[in-house]
PAZAPA-4460 file (N, C-alpha, C; in steps of 0.05 Angstrom, whole numbers, plus 32768, in hexadecimal, padded with zeros to 4 digits):
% residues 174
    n_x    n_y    n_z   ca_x   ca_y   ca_z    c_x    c_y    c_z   seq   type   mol
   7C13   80F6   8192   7C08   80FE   8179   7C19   80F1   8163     1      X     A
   7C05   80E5   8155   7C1D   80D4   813D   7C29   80E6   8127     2      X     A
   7C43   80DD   8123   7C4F   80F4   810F   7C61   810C   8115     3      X     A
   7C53   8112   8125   7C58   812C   8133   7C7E   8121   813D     4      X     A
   7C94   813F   813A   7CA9   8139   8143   7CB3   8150   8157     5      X     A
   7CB6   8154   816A   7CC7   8163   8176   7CDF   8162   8176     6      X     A
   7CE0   8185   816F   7D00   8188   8160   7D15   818D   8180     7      X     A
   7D2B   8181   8176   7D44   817F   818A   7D43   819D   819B     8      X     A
   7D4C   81A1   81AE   7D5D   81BC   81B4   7D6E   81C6   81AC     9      X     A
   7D75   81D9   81AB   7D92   81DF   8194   7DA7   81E6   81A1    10      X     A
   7DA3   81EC   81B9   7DC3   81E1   81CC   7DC8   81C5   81D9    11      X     A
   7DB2   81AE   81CE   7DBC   819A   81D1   7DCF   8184   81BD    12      X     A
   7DE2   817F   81C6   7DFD   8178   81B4   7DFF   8163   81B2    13      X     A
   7DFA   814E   8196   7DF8   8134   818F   7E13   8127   8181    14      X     A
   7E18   811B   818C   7E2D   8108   818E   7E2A   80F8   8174    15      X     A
   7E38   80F9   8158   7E33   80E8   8143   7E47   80DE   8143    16      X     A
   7E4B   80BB   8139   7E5E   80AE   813E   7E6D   80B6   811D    17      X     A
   7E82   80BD   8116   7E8D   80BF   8103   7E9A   809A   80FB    18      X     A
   7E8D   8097   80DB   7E7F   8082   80D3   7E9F   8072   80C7    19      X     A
   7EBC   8083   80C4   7ED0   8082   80BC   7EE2   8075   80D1    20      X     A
   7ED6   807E   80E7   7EF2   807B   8102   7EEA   8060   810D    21      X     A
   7F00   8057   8111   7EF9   803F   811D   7EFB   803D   8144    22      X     A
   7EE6   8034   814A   7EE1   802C   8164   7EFF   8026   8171    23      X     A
   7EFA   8032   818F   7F12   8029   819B   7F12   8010   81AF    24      X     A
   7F25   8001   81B2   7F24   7FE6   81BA   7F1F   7FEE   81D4    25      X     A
   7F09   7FDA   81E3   7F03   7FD9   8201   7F20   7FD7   8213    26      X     A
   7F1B   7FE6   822A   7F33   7FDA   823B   7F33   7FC1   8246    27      X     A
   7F46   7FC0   8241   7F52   7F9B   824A   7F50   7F95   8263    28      X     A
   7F3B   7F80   826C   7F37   7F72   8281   7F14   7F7C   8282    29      X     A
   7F08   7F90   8273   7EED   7F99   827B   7EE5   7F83   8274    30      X     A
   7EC5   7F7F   8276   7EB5   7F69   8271   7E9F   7F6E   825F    31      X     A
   7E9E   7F6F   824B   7E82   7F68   8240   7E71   7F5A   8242    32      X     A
   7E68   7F50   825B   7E4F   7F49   8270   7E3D   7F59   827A    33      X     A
   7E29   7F4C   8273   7E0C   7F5C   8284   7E0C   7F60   829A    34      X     A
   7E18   7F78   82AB   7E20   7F78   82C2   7E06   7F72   82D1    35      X     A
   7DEE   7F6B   82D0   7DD8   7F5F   82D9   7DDF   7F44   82DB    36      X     A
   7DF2   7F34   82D4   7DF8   7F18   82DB   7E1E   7F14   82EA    37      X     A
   7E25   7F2F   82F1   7E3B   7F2F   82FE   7E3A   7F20   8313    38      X     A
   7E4B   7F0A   831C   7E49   7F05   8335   7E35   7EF0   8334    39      X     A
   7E21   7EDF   831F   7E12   7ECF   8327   7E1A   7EB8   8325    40      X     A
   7E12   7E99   831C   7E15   7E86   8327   7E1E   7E7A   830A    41      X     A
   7E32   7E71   8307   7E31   7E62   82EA   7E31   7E3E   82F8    42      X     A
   7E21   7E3A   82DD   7E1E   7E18   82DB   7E25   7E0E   82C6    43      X     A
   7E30   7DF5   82C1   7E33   7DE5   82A1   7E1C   7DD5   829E    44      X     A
   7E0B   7DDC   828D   7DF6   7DCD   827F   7DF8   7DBD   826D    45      X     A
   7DF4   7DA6   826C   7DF3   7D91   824B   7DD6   7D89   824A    46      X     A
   7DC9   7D81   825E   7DAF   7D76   825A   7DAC   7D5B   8264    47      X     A
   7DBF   7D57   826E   7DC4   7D3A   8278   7DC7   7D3F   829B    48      X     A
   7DB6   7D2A   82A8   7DAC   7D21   82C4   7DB0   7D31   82D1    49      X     A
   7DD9   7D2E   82D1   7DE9   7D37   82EE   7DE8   7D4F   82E6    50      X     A
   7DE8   7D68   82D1   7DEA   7D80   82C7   7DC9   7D87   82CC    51      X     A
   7DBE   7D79   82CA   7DA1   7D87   82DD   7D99   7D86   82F3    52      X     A
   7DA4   7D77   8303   7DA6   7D70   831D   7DBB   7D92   832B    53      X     A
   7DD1   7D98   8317   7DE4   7DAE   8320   7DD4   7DBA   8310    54      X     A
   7DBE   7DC1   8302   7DAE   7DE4   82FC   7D99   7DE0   8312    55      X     A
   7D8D   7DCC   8321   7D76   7DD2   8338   7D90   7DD7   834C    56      X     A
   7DA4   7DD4   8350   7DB5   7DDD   8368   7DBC   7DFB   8362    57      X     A
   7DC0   7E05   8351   7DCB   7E18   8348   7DB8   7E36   8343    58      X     A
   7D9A   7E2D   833E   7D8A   7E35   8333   7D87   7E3B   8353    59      X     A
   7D84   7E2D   836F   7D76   7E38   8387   7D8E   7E45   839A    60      X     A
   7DA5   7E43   838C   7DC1   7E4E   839A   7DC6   7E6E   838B    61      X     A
   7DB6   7E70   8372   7DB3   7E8F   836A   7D98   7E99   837B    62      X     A
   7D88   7E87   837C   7D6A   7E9C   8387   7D75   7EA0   83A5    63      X     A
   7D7F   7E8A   83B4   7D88   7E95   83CB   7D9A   7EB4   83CD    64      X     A
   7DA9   7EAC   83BB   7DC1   7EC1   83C0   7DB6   7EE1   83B0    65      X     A
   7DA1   7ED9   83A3   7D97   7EF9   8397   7DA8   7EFF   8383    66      X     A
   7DAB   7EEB   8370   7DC3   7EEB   835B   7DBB   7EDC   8344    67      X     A
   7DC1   7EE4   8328   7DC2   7ED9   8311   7DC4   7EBD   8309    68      X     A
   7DBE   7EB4   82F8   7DCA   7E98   82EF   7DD6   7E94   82D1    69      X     A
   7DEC   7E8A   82D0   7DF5   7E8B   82B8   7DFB   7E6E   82AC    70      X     A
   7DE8   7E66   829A   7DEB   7E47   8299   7DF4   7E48   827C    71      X     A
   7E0F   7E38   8273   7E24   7E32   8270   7E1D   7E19   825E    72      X     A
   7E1B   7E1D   823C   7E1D   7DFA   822D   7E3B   7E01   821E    73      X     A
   7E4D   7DE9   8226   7E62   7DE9   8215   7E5C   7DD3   8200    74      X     A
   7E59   7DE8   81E1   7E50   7DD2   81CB   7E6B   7DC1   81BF    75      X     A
   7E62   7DA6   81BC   7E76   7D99   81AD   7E72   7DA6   819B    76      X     A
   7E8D   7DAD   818E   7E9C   7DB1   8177   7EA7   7D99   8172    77      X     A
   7E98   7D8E   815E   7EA9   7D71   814F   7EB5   7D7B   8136    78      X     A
   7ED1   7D70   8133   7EE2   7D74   8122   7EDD   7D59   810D    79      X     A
   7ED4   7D6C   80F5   7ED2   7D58   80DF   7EE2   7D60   80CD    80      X     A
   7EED   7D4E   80BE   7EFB   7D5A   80A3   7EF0   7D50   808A    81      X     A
   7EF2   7D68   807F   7EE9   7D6E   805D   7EFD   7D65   8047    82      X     A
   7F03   7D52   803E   7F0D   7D4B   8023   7EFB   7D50   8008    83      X     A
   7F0B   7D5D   7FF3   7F04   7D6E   7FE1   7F16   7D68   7FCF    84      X     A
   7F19   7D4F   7FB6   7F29   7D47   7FAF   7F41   7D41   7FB9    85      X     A
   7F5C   7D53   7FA9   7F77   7D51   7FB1   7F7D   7D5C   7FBC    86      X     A
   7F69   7D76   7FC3   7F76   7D86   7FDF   7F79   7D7B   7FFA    87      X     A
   7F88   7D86   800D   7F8D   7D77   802C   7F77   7D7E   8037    88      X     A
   7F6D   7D65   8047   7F54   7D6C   8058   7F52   7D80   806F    89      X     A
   7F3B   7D85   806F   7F3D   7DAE   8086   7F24   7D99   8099    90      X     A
   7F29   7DAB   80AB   7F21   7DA3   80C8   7F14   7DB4   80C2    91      X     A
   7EF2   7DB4   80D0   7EDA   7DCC   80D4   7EC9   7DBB   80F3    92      X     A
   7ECC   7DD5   80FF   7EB0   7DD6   810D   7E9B   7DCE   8110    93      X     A
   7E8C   7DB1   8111   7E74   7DB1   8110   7E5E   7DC7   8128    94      X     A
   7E57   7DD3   812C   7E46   7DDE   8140   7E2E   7DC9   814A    95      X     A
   7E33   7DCD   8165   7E1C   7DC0   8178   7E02   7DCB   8170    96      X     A
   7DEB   7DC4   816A   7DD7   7DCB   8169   7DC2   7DCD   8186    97      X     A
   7DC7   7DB7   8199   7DBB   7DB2   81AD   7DBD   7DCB   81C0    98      X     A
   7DCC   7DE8   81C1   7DCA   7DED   81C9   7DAE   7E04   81C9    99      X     A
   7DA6   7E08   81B1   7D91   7E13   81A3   7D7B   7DFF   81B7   100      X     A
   7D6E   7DE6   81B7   7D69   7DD6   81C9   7D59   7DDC   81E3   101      X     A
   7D7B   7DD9   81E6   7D7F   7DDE   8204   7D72   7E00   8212   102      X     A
   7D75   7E08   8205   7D6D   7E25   820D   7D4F   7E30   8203   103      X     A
   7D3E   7E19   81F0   7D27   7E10   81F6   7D13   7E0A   8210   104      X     A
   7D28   7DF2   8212   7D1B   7DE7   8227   7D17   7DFA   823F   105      X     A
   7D39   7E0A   8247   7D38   7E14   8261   7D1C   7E2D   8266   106      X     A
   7D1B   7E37   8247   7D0F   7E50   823E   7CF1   7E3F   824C   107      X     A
   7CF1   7E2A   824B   7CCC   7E20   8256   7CD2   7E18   8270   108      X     A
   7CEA   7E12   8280   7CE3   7E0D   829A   7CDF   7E1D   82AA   109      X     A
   7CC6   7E1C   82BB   7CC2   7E28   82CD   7CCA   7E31   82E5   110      X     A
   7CE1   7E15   82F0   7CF5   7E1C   8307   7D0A   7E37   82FF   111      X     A
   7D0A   7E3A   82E4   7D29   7E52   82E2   7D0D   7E6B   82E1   112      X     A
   7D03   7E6E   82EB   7CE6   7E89   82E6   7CF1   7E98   82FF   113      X     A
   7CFB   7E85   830E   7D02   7E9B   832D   7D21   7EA5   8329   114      X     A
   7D30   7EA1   8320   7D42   7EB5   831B   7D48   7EBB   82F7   115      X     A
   7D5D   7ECD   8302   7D64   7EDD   82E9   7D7D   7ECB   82E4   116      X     A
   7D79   7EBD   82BD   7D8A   7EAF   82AE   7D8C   7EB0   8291   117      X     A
   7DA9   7EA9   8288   7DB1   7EAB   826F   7DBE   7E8F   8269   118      X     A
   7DBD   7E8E   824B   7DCB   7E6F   8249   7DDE   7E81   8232   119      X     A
   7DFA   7E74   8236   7E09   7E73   822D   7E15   7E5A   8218   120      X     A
   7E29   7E5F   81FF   7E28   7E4D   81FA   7E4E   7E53   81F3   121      X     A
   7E56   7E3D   81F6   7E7C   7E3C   81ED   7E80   7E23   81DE   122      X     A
   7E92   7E25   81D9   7E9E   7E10   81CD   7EC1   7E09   81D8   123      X     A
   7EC4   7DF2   81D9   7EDE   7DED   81E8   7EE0   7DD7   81FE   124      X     A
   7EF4   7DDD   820C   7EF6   7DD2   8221   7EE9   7DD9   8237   125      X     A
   7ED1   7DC5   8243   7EC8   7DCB   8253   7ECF   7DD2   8271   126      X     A
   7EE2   7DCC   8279   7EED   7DE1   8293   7EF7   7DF6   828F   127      X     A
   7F01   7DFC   8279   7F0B   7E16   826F   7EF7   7E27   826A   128      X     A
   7EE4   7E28   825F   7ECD   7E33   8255   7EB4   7E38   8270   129      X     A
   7EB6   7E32   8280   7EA6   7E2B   829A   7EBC   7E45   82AA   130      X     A
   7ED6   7E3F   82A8   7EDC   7E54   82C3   7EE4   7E66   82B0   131      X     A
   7EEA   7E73   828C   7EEB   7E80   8283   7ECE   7E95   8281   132      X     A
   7EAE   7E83   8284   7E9A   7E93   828E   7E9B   7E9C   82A6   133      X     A
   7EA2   7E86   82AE   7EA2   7E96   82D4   7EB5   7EAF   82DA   134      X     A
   7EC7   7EAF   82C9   7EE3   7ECC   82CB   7ECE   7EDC   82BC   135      X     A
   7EC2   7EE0   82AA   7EB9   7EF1   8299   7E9E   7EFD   82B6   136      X     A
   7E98   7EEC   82B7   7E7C   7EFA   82CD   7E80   7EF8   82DF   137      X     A
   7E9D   7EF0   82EA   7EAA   7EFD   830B   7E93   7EE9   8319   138      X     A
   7E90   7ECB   830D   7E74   7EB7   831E   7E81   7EB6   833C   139      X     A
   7E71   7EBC   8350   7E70   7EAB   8369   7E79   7E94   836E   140      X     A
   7E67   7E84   8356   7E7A   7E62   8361   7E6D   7E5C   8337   141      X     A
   7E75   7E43   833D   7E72   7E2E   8325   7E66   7E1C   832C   142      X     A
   7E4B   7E0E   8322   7E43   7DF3   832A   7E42   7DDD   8311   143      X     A
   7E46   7DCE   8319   7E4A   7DB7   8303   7E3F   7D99   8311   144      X     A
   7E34   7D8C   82FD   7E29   7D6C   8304   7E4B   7D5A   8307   145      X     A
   7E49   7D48   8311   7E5D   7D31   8317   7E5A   7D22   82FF   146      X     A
   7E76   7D15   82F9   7E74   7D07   82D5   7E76   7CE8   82E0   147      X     A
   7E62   7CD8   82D7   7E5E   7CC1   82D8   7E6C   7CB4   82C5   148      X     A
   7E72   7C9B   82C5   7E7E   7C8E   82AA   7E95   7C82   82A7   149      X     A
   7EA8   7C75   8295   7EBB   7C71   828A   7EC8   7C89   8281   150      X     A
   7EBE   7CA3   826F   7ECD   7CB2   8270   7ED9   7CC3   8280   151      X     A
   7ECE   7CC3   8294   7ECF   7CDE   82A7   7EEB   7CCA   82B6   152      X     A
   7EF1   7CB6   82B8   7EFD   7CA9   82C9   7F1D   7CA4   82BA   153      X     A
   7F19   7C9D   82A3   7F36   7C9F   828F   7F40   7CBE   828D   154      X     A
   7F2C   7CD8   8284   7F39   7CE7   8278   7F39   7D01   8296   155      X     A
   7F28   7CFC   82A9   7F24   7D0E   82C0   7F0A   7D1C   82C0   156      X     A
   7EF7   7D18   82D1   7EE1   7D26   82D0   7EE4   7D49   82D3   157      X     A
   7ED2   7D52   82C0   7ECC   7D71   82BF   7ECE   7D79   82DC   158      X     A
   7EB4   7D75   82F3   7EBA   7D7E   8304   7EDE   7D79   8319   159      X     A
   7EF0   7D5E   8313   7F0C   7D69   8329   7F13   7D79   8317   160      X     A
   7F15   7D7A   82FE   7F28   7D85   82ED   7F2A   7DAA   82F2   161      X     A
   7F05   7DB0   82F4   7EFA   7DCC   82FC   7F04   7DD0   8310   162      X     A
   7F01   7DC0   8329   7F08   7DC8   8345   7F27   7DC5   834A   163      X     A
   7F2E   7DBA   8338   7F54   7DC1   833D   7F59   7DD9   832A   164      X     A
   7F54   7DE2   8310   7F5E   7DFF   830A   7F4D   7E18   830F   165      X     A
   7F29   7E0C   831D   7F25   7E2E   831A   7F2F   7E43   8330   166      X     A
   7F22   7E5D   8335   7F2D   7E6C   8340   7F12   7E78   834C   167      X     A
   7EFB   7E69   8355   7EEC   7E70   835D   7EE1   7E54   8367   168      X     A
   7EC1   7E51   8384   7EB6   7E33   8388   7EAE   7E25   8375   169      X     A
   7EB0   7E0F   8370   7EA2   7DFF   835B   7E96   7DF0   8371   170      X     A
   7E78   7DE6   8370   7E6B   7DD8   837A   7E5F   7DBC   8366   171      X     A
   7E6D   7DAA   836E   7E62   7D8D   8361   7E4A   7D88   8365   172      X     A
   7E30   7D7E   8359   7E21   7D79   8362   7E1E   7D52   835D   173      X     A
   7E20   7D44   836F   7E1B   7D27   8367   7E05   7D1C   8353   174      X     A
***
């Protein structure tokens, strides 16, 4: 019936947050994760070949296992600096936009329809940020594409770099 309110019980006791007190800090080490993706599969996504090649590996290594997927864009943060007359130039953040994109696209593929996924987005170092998701959602393993290139070869590809500090499987995908 529209409108209509039923009134409370009057030995039932409502909890009002007093609007003065300030919140108490979470205990240290909890997770603010959707414990619906505890334990599932994280991947690093860019959008490029070998990083899709490791979301169809990753994407049938959660449906197997009856587990989440947590796919992972670490946005460049390009450091530009602002000169503003005589003041010293300040470093800012540009923000990645592609990750907005990216989480387009995944939102229309049809292959991620069979499991349950979230895209994430960080900024940073990408091995850090990959097993810093994976600690946060306690992942199973980490999957990552193989880095092709000149860079991957001077400065160390993502995936040895992953598989020598994480603390959980990283699976390369070629």
């Amino acid at each position: 019936m529209a409108g209509h309110e039923i009134p409370e019980p009057a030995d039932r006791k409502q909890n009002v947050a007093d609007p003065t007190s300030v919140p108490e800090p979470a205990e240290r080490g909890s997770h603010a994760c959707d414990p619906a993706f505890k334990h599932g599969v994280v991947v690093g996504f860019d959008g490029s070949t070998s990083s899709e090649r490791a979301l169809a590996y990753a994407i049938g290594m959660a449906r197997r296992s009856g587990s989440a997927l947590i796919i992972v864009h670490v946005a460049n943060r390009l450091p530009t600096t602002v000169w503003a007359g005589c003041e010293p130039p300040v470093f800012v953040d540009v923000p990645d936009h592609r990750t907005a994109v990216l989480g387009l696209e995944l939102a229309c593929a049809d292959h991620l329809a069979e499991v349950s996924w979230m895209l994430v987005e960080r900024g940073g170092d990408i091995c850090h940020e990959l097993e810093d998701v994976g600690r946060e959602y306690e992942a199973d393993a980490i999957v990552v594409g193989s880095t092709h290139g000149l860079a991957g070869r001077i400065f160390g590809s993502v995936a040895g770099r992953l598989a020598r500090r994480a603390q959980r499987p990283v699976v390369v995908i070629p």
